[in-house]
Backbone bond lengths (Angstrom), bond angles and torsions (degrees), N, CA, C in turn:
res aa  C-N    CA-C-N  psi(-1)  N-CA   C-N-CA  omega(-1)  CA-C   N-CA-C  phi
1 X - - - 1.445 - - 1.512 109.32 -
2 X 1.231 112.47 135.44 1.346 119.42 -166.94 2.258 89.54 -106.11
3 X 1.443 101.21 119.81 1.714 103.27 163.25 1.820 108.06 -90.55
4 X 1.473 79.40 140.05 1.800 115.19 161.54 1.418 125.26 -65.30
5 X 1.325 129.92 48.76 1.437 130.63 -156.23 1.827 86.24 -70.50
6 X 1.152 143.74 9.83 1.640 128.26 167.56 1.621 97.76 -106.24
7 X 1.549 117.83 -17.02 1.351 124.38 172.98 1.540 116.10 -31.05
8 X 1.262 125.54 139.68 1.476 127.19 169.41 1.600 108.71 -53.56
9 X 1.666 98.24 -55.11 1.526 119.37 -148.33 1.587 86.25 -67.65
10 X 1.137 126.28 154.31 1.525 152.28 -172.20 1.935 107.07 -68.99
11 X 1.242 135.21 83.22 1.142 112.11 165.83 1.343 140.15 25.93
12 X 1.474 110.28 -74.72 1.437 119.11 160.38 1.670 131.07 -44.82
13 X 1.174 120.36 -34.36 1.356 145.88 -142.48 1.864 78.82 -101.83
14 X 1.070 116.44 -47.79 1.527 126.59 -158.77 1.866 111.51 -74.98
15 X 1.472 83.32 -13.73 1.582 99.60 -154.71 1.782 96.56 -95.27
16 X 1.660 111.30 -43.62 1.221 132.20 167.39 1.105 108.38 -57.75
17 X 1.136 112.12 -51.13 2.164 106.11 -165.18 1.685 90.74 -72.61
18 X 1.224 124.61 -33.19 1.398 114.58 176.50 1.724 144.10 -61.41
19 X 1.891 84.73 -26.50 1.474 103.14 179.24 2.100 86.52 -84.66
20 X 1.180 82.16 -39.85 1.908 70.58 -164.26 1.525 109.80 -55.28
21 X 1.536 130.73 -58.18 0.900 122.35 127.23 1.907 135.48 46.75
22 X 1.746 92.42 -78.31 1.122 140.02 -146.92 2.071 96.27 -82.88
23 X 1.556 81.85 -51.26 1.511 112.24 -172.12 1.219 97.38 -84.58
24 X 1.213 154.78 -79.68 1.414 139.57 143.32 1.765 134.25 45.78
25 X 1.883 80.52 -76.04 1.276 97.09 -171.15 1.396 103.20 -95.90
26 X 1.476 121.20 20.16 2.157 112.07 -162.10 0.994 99.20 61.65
27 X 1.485 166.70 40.81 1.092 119.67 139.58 1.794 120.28 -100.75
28 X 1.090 107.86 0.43 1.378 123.55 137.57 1.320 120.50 -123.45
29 X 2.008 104.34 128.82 1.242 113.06 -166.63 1.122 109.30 -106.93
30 X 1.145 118.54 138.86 1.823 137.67 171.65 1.888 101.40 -22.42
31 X 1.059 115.49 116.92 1.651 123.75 164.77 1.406 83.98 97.41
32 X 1.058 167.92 -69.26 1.418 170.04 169.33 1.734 113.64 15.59
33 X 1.018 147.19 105.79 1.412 133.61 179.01 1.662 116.75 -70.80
34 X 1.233 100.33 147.62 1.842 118.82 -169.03 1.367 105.62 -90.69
35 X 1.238 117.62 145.04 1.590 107.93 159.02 1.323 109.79 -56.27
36 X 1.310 106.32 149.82 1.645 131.87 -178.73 1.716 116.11 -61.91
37 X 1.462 138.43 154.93 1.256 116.60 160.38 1.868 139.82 -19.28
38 X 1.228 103.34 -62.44 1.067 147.22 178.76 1.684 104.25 -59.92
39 X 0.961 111.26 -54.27 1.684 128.22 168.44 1.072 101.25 -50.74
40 X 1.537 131.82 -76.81 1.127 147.59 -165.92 1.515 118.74 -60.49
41 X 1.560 113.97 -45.74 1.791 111.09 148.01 1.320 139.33 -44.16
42 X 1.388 104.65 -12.98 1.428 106.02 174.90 1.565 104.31 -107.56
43 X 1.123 121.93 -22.51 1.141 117.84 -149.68 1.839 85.82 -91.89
44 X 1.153 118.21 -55.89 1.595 115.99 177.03 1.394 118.12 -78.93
45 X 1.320 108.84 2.63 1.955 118.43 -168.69 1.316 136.85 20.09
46 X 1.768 88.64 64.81 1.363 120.19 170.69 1.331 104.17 -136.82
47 X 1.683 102.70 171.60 1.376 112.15 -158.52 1.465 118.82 -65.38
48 X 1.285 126.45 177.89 1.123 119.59 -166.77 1.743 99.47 -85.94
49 X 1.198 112.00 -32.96 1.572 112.97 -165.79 1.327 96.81 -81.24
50 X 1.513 137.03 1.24 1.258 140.37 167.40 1.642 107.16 -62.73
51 X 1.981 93.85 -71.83 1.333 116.55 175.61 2.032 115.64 -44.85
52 X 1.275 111.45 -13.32 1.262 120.09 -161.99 1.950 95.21 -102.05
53 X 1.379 100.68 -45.78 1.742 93.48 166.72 1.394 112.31 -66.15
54 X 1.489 133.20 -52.07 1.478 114.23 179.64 1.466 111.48 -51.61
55 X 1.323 122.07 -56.52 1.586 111.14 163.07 1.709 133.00 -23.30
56 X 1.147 116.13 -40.97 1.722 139.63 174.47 1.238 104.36 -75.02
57 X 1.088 110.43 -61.70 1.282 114.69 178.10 1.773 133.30 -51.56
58 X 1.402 80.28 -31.71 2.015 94.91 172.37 1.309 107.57 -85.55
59 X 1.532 121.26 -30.50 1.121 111.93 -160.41 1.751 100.92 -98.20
60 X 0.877 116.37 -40.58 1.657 88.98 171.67 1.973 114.33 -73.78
61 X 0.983 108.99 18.41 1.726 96.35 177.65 1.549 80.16 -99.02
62 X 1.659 140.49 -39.87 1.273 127.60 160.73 1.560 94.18 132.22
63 X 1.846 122.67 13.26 1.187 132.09 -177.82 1.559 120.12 -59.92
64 X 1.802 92.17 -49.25 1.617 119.30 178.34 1.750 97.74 -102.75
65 X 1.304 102.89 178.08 1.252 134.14 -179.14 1.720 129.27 -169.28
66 X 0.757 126.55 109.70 1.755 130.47 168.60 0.991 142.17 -60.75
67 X 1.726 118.10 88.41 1.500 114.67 158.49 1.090 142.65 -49.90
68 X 1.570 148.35 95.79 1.046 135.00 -151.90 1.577 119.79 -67.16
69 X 1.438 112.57 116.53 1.436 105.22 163.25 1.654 85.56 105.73
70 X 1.086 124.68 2.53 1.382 103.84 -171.50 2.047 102.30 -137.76
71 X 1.760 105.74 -38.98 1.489 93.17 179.62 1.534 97.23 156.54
72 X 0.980 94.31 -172.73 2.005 108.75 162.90 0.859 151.78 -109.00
73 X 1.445 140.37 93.76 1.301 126.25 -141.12 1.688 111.05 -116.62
74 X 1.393 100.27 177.17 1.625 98.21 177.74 1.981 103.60 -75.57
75 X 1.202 85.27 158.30 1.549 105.83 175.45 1.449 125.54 -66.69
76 X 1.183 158.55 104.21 1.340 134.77 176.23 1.924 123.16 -51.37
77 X 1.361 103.51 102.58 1.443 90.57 -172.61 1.719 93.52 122.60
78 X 1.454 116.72 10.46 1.543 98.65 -176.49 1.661 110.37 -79.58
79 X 0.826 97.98 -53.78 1.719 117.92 162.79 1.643 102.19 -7.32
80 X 1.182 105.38 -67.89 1.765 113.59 -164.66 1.431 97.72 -68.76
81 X 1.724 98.14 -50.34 1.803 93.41 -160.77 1.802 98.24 -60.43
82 X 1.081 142.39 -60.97 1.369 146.79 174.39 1.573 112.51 -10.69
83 X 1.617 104.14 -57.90 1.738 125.41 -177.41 1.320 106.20 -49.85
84 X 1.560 103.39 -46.27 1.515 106.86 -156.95 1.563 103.88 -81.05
85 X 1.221 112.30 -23.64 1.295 115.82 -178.26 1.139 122.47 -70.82
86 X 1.658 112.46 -35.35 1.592 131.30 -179.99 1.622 95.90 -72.08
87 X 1.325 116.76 -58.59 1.162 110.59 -174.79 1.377 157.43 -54.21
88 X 1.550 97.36 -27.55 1.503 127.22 151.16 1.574 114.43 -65.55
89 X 1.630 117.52 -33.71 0.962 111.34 -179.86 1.873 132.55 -83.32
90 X 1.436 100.73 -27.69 0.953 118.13 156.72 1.639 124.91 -48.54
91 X 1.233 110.09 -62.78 1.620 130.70 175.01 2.113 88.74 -48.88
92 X 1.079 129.14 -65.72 1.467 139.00 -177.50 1.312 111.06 -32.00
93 X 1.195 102.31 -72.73 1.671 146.87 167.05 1.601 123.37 -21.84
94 X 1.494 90.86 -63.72 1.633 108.70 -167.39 1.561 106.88 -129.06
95 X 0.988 116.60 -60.47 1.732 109.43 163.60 1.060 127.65 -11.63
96 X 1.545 90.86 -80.31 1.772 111.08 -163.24 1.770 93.71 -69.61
97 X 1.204 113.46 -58.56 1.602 82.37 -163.79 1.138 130.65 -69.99
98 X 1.709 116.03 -10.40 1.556 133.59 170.49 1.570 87.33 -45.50
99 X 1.255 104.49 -71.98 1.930 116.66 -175.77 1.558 114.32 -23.46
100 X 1.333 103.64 -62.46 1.253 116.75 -173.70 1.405 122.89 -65.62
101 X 1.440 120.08 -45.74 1.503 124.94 166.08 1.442 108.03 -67.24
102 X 1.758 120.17 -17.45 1.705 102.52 -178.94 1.666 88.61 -65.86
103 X 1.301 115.84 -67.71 1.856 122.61 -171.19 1.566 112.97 -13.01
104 X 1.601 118.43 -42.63 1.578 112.32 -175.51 1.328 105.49 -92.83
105 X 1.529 126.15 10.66 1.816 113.70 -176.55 1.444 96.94 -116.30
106 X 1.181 104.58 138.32 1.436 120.36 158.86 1.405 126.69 -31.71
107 X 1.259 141.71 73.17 1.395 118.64 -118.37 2.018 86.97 -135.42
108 X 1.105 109.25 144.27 1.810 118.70 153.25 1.651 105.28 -8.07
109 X 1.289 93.49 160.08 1.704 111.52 159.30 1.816 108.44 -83.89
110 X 1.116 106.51 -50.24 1.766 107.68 165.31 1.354 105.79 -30.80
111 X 1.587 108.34 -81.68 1.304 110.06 -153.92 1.957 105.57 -64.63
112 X 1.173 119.80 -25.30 1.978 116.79 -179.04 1.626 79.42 -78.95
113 X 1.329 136.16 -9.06 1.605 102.88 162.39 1.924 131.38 -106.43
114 X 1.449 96.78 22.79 1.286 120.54 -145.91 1.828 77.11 -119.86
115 X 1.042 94.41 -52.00 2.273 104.73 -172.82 1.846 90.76 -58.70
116 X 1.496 107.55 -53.21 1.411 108.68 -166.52 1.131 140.71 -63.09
117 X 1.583 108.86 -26.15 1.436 137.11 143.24 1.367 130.60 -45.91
118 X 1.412 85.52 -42.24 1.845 101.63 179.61 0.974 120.02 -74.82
119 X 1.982 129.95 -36.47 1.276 146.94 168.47 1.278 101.50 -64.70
120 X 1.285 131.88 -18.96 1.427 122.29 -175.86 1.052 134.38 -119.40
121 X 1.748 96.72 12.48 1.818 122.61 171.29 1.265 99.65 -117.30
122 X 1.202 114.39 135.54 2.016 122.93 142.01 1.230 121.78 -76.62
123 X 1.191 115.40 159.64 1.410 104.77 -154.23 1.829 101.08 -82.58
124 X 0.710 126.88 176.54 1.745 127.60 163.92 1.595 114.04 -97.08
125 X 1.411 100.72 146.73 1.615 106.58 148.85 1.150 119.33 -134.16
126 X 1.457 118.57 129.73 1.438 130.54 -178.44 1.665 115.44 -84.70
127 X 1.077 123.78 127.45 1.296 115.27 176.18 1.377 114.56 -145.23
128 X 1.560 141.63 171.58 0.952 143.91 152.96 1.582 150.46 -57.98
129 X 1.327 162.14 94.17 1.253 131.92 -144.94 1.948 98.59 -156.63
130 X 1.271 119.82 102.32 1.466 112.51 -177.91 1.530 106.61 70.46
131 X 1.301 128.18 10.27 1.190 99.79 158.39 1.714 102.45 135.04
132 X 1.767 97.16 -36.87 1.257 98.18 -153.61 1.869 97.15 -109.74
133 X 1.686 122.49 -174.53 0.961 97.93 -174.58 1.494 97.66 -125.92
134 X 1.085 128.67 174.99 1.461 126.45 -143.04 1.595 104.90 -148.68
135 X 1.437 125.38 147.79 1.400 104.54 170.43 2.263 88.85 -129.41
136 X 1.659 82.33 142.38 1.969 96.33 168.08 1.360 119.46 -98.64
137 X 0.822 138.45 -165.64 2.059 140.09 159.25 1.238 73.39 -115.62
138 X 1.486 99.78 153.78 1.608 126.09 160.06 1.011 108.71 146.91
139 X 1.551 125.72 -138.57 1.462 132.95 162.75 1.937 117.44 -77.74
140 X 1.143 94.65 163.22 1.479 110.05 -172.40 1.229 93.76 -43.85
């Protein structure tokens, strides 16, 4: 991974979305160990207390986790938690305000029936439970 040091987004932040990313696509697998702080400063050549916030940072969203005496590894279940995170955020992100800026434009009959639909659905979540698949109101 090549970093954006003219990038807005914070170094760290760049380094995370990359490992997640990373995990995403398999090429880091769930239970799998990470390079170490120290590892990771050389390898992106930044500081170690850099490499030590992306670490913090994964590990309380619950991505990583710590074996003692041995390192950091991926989470079982990071995969999903990552999705769900992107996914809610996306819908947040890009949805709603697409939504919201259609509301002030002069806009089609499609699209004032596209807003109206939308005001009058919640969003779904699909999930798993015994086997079968299930739909909630809430977020995506």
């Amino acid at each position: 991974m090549k970093l954006d040091f003219n990038n807005e987004k914070s170094i760290y932040l760049q380094i995370a979305e990359s490992i997640e990313d990373d995990i995403i696509r398999g090429v880091i697998e769930e239970e799998t160990q990470i390079p170490s702080t120290n590892q990771m400063a050389v390898i992106f050549e930044i500081n170690p207390a850099t490499a030590g916030k992306v670490i913090n940072l994964l590990v309380d969203r619950g991505i990583l986790y710590k074996r003692r005496g041995i390192g950091m590894f991926v989470a079982a279940g990071a995969k999903k938690v990552i999705q769900e995170e992107r996914r809610s955020s996306f819908y947040d992100k890009y949805v709603t305000t697409l939504l919201d800026e259609a509301k002030k434009l002069p806009c089609s009959l499609v699209l004032q029936l596209i807003l109206y639909l939308h005001a009058s659905r919640k969003p779904r979540r699909y999930y798993k439970r015994s086997g079968r698949v299930r739909r909630t109101a809430g977020a995506l």
